[in-house]
N, C-alpha and C positions, 0 to 999 in steps of 0.2 A: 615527532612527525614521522611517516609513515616515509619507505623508501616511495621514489617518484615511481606511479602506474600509467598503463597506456587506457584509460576510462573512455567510454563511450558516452556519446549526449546527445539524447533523441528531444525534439523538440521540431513543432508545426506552427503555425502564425496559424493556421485554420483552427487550431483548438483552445485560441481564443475567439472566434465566433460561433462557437456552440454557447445557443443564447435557454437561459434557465427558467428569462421571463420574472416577472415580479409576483414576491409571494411574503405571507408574513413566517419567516422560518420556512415553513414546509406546506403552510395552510393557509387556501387561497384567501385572497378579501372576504372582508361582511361589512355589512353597513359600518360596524364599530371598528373595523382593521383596516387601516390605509395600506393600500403595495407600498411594497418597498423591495429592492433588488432582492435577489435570491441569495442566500448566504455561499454558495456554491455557484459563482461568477469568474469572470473570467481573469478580475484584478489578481486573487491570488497565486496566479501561473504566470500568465506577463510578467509580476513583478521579480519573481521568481527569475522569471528567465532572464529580464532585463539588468538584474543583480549581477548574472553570471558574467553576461556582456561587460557592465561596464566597471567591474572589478579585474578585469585580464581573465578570469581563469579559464571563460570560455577560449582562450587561446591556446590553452593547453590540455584541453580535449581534444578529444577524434569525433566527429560529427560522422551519425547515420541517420542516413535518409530513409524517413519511412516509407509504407505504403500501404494502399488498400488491403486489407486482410479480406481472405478469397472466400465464396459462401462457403468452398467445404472446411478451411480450418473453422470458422465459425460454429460450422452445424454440428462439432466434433464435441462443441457443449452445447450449443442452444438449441431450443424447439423449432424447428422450421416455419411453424405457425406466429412462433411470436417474433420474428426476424423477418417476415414477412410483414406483420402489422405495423415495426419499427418502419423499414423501409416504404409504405405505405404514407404512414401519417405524416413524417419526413417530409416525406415528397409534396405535401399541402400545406399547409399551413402550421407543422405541429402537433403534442400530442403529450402523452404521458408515458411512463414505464409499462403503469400496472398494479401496483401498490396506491396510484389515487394522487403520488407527492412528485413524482418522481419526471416534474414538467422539462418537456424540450421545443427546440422549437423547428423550425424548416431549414433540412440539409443536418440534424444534427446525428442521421443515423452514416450517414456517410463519412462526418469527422471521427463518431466512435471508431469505424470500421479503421480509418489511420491510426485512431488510438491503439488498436487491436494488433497490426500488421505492424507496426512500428516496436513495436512491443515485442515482434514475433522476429526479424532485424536485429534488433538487442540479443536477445537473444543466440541467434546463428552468429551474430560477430565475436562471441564469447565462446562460441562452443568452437567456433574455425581459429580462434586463436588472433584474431584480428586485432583485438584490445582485449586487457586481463579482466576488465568488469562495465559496467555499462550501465546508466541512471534513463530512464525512459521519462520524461515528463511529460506526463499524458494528458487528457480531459477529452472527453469524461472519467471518471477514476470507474471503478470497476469491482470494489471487494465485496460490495452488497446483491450484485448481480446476480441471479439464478438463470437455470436453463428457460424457463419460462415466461419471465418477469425480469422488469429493472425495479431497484429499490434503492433507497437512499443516495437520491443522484444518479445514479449507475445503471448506466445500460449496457452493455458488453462486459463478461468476464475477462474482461486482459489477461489477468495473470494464468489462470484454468486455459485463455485458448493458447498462450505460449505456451505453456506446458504441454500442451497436446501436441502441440508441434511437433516440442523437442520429444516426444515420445514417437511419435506416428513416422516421425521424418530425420531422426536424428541419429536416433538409438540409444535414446537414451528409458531408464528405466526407472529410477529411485529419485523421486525429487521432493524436496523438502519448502514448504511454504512459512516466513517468517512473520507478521503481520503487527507492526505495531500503532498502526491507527486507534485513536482512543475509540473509536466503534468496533463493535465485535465484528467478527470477517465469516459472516452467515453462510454469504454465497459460497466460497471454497469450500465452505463446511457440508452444504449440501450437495455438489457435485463431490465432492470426495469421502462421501461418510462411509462406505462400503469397499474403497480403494486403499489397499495396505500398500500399494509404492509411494504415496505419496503422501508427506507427513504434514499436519497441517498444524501451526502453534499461534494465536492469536492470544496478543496482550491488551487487553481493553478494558475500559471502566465500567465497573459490573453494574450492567443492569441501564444503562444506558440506551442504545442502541445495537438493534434491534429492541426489546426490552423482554420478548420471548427468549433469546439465545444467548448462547454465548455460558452457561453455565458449565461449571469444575465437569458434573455428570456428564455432556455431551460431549462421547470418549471416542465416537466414531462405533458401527455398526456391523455386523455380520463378520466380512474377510477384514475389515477396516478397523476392526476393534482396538481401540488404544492406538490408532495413528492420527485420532484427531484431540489435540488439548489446547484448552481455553485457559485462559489466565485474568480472572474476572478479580483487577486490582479496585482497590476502594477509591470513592475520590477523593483531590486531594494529591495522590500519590507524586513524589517527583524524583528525583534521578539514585536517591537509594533503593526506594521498590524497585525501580525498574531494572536496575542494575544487580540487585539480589537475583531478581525474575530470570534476567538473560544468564548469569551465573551456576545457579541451582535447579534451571527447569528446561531452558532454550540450550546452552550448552552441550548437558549430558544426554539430551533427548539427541538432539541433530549426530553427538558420536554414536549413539547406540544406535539409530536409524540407516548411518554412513549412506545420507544421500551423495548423487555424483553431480547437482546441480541444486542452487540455492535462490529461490527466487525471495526478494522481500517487498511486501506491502507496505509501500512507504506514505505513510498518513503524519502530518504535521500537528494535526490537529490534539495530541496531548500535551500542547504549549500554552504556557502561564498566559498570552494573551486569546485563547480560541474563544469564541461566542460559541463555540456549539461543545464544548465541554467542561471539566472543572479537575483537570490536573494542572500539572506544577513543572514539566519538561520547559527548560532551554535547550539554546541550540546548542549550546557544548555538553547539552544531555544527549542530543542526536548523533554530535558528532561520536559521542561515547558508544553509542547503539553500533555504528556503523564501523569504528574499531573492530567490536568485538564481534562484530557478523564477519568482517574482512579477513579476525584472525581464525577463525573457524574453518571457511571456506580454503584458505591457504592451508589449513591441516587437515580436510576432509574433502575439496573436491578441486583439487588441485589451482583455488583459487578462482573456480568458476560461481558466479553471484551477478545476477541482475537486480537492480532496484525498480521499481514500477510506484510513481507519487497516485496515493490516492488523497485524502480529505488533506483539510486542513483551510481555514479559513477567515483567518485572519493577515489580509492582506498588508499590514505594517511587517508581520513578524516572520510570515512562511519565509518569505526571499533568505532573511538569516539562518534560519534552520537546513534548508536545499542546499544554500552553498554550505554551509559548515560539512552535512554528509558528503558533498560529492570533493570539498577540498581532502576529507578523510581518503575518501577511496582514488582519488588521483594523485595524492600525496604534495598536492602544490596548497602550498595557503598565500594566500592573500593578503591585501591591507587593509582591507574591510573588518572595521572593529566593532560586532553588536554593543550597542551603547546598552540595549534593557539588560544583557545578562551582568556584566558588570554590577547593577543593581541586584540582583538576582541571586548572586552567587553564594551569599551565607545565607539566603534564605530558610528555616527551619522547615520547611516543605519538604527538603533534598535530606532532610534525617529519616532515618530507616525506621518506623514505627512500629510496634506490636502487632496490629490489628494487619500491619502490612506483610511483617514474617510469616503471622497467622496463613494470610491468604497464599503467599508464595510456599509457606511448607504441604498445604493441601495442593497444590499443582503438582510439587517435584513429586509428590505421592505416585503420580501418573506416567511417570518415566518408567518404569517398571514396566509396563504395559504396551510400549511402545515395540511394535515390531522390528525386528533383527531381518537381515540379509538373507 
């Protein structure tokens, strides 16, 4: 176990009433498809939170209080035009991203805005030294966001407007995006593909989601060239690929890069129970993620690391994964014993496969390429 840290834990009851509406997956009724809640609801964040509660550990957190994120950190990534529409439909009855999937309902442009601002909090209490690292439990989550458009669930970039913050307003300059949602992390990728300060490494099920992006090739752009790498693992994969991945590719990239700030996309959703994926991660695979991002950051930016939860949707299983991460990074564990991974734990899923080396030696290829100081 980890020496005891002073963790931050951001968390709103309002980001449980951001309502998704009933859809089958992503696509609305037809005659032949009954609604049924949206896979991206509010159960898997409550429950989340309510684990935290009534395990103790939220007791030994440091609670920050969010708040509204202001139109200029906002506009610092997004179109004015489309923060405008958001805030529009919001205000009536509801509405979409823009992508067609990406349904909300009334008042859910104003809880992203807490998601955003709360996000941007975490942040500044990590960088004033107020607590050593900080978990934001957001909703809506934010990795598929573009300046334009919401996309897969996501309407606000969280993590891109934190960043902007701490660049605009902090001084800070070099910052490294870690992203292991089993969906590809598009949006950062489009706001930062011409951006050499900021490094962007998303680990995701190839071919998945988005099902355009996310490929070894998209290296990042013009100044940006080789600050952006994808790690498009096969499915299937469970805590040996992932852990080869963080090892041979997230590792050596984040010291060659020597960012001063580490934010991570924290997505549950490559867990053995997800409906919206087909990996093989328990929670002692996340707590393992979260280890090895904690030891990094303690050797490269003085221990400064924000977690930001985006997917994950499997409301049984997220609550055990969240707290396993944030027991990792506040060094207190619990008595809370996941019953599924116990089941889980010699599973053949978690052996490091061929096809799995294959795809993590084509990544570390891309370290090379990664821009220097």
């Amino acid at each position: 176990m980890t020496a005891s840290r002073r963790t931050g834990y951001m968390w709103h009851e309002r980001f449980g009433w951001h309502d998704t509406g009933h859809t089958a997956a992503i696509w609305p009724p037809n005659p032949m498809v009954q609604p049924i809640q949206a896979f991206e609801n509010a159960e898997t964040k409550t429950r989340m939170a309510s684990l935290i509660e009534v395990s103790g550990l939220g007791d030994e957190l440091t609670r920050i209080r969010p708040r509204v994120a202001t139109d200029a950190e906002l506009e610092r990534v997004h179109d004015r035009d489309y923060l405008d529409r958001l805030e529009r439909e919001s205000g009536h009855i509801g509405g979409e991203g823009g992508d067609g999937e990406t349904i909300f309902g009334a008042g859910s442009y104003d809880i992203a805005r807490i998601a955003a601002g709360g996000l941007i909090e975490c942040v500044d209490a990590v960088l004033d030294g107020t607590v050593d690292n900080a978990y934001a439990l957001v909703r809506p989550p934010g990795h598929h966001a573009e300046p334009d458009r919401g996309r897969g669930y996501c309407l606000l970039a969280n993590v891109p407007i934190a960043i902007e913050h701490a660049r605009a307003e902090r001084g800070i300059t070099r910052v490294a995006i870690v992203d292991y949602d089993v969906h590809h992390g598009n949006g950062a990728q489009r706001i930062y593909w011409d951006d050499p300060a900021v490094l962007h490494i998303s680990l995701h099920q190839d071919r998945l989601f988005p099902v355009e992006s996310g490929d070894r090739e998209e290296n990042g752009g013009g100044a940006g060239e080789g600050a952006n790498i994808n790690i498009p693992l096969p499915s299937g994969s469970g805590h040996g690929a992932y852990f080869d991945a963080f090892d041979r590719v997230v590792a050596p990239a984040l010291r060659k890069f020597q960012p001063e700030l580490i934010m991570v996309s924290s997505g549950f959703d490559p867990s053995m129970l997800d409906p919206l994926g087909c990996m093989s991660v328990t929670s002692e695979g996340f707590r393992g993620f979260a280890k090895k991002l904690l030891a990094l950051a303690d050797e490269l930016t003085e221990g400064r690391i924000v977690f930001s939860h985006e997917g994950g949707y499997s409301a049984v299983y997220v609550p055990f994964c969240g707290l396993a991460v944030i027991e990792e990074m506040s060094g207190h564990r619990t008595a809370v014993d996941d019953a599924f991974e116990e089941g889980w734990r010699e599973n053949p899923a978690h052996i490091l496969r061929d096809e799995q080396r294959d795809a993590v030696d084509l990544a570390a290829a891309l370290v090379e390429r990664v821009p220097t100081p």
